[in-house]
VOPAGU-2260 file (C-alpha; in pm, 1 decimal, decimal comma):
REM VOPAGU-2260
SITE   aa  ch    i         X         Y         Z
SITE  UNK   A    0   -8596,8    6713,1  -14202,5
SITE  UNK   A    1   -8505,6    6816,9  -14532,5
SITE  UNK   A    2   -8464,5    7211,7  -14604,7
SITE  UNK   A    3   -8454,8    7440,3  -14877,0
SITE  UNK   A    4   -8076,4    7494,5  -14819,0
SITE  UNK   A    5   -8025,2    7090,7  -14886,8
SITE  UNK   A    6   -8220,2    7149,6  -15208,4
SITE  UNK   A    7   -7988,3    7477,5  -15273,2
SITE  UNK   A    8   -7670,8    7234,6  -15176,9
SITE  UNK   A    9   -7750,8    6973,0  -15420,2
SITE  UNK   A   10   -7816,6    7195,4  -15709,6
SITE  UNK   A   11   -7553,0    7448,2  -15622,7
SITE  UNK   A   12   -7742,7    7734,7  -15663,0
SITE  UNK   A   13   -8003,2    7978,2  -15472,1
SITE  UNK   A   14   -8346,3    7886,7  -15590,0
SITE  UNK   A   15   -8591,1    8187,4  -15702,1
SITE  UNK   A   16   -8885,2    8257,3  -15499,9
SITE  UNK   A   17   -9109,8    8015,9  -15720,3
SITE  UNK   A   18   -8862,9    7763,9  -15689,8
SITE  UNK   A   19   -8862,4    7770,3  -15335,7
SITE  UNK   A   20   -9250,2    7761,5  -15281,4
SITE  UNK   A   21   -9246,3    7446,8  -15559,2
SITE  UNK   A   22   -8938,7    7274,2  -15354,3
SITE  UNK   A   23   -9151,3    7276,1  -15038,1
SITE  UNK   A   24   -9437,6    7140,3  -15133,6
SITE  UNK   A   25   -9217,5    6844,5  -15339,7
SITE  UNK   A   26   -9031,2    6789,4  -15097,5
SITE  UNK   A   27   -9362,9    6696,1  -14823,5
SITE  UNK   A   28   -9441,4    6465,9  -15110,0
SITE  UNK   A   29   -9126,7    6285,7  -15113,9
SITE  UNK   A   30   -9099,2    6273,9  -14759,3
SITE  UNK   A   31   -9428,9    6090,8  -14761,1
SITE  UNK   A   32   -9332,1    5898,7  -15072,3
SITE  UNK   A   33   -9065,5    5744,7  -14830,1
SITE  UNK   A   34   -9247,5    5679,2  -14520,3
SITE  UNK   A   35   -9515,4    5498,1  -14661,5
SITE  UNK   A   36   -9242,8    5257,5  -14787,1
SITE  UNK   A   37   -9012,9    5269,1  -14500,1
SITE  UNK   A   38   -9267,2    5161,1  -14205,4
SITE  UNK   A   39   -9029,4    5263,7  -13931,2
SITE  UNK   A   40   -8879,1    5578,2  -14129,5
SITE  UNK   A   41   -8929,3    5847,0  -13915,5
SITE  UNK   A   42   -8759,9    5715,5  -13601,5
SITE  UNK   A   43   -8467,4    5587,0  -13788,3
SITE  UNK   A   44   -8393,1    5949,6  -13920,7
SITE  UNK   A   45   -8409,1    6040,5  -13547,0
SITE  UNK   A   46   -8196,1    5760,1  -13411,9
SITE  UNK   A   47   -7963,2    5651,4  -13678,8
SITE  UNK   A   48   -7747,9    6015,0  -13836,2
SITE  UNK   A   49   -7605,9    5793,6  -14160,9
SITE  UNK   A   50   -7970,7    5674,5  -14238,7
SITE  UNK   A   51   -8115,8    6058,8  -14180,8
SITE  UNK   A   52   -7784,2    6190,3  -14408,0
SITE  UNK   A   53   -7908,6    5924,7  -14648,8
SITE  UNK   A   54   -8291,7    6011,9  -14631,0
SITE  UNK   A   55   -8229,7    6404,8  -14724,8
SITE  UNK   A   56   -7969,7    6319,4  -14986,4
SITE  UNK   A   57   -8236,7    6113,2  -15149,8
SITE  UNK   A   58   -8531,4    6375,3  -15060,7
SITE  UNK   A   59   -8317,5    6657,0  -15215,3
SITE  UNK   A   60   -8161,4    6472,4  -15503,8
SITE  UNK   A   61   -8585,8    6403,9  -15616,1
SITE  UNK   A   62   -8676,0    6777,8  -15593,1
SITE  UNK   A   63   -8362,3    6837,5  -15769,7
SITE  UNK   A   64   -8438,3    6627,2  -16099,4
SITE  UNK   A   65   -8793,8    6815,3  -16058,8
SITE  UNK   A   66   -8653,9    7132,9  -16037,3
SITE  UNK   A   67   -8331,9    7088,3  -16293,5
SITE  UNK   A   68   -8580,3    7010,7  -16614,2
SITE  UNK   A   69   -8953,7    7123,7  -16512,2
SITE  UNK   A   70   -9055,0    7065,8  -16929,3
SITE  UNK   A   71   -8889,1    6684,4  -16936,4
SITE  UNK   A   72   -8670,8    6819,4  -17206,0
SITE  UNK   A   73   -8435,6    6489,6  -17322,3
SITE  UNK   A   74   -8303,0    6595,8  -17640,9
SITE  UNK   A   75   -8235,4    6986,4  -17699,5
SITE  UNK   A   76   -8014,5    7111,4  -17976,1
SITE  UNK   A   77   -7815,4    7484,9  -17990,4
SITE  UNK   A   78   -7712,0    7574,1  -18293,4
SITE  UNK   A   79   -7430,4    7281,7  -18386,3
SITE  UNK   A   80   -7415,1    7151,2  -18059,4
SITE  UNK   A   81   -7691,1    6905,4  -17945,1
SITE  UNK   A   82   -7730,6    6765,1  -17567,7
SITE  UNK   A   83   -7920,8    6434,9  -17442,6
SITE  UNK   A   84   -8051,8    6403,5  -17117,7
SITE  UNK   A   85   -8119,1    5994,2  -16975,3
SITE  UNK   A   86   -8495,2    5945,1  -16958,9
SITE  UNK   A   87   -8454,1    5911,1  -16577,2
SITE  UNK   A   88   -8282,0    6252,4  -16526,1
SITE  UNK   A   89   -8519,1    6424,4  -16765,5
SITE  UNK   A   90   -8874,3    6337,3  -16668,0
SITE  UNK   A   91   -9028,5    6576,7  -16444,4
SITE  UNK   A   92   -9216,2    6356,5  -16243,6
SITE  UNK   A   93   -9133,3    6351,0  -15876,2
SITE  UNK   A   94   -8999,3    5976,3  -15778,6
SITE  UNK   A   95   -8704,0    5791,9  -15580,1
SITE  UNK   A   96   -8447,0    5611,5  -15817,9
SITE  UNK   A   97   -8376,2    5274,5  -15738,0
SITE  UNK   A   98   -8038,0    5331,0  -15629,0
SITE  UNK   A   99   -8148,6    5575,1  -15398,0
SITE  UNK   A  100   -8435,2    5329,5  -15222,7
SITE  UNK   A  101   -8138,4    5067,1  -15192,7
SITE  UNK   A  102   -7941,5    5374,8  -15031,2
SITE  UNK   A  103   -8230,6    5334,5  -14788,3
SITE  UNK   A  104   -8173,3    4986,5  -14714,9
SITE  UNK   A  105   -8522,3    4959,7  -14947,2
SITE  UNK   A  106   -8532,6    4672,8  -15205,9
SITE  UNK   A  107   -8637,7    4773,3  -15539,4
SITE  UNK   A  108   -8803,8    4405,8  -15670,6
SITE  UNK   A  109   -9120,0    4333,7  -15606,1
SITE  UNK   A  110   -9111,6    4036,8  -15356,9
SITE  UNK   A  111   -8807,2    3913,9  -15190,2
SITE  UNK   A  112   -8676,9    3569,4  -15154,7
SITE  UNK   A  113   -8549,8    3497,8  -14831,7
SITE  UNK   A  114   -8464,5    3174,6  -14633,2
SITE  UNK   A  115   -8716,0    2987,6  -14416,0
SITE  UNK   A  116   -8544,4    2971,9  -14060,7
């Protein structure tokens, strides 16, 4: 299961007491996000380690975009200097990239064409 400290990992920080209480409760939701797409999830993270590395990567790397930009800030300028943020990495709303569901051996289409045996 995915802690705190794999939250503090990702970012490379210590979270605040706020962020830690917010982190917990995203990452439940996440967790949840990915078993209801994953039917079997929870007893591949128990029998397979590269799938369970793979599942708290993806939980952590969520909470992280959460945490990084709470406001959804995508453009912010200092002075001369100005700094863009993708619209993916700067929304604050709590979801699993593409990449990251494919990570999970997830397709992100959706229906999948497949061969009639």
């Amino acid at each position: 299961m995915t802690s705190i400290g794999d939250v503090e990992a990702v970012m490379m920080r210590a979270l605040s007491a706020s962020e830690q209480y917010l982190a917990g409760k995203l990452l439940g939701v996440v967790r949840g996000m990915l078993r209801a797409r994953i039917s079997n999830f929870d007893a591949r993270v128990v029998e397979d380690l590269d799938f369970a590395e793979a599942a708290t990567y993806v939980e952590a790397k969520a909470v992280t975009r959460v945490l990084r930009n709470p406001e959804s800030i995508t453009y912010e300028t200092i002075g001369p200097f100005g700094a863009q943020r993708s619209s993916e990495s700067a929304s604050d709303e709590l979801r699993v990239l593409d990449a990251e569901w494919r990570s999970l051996g997830v397709g992100s289409g959706a229906f999948t064409i497949g061969r009639r045996l």
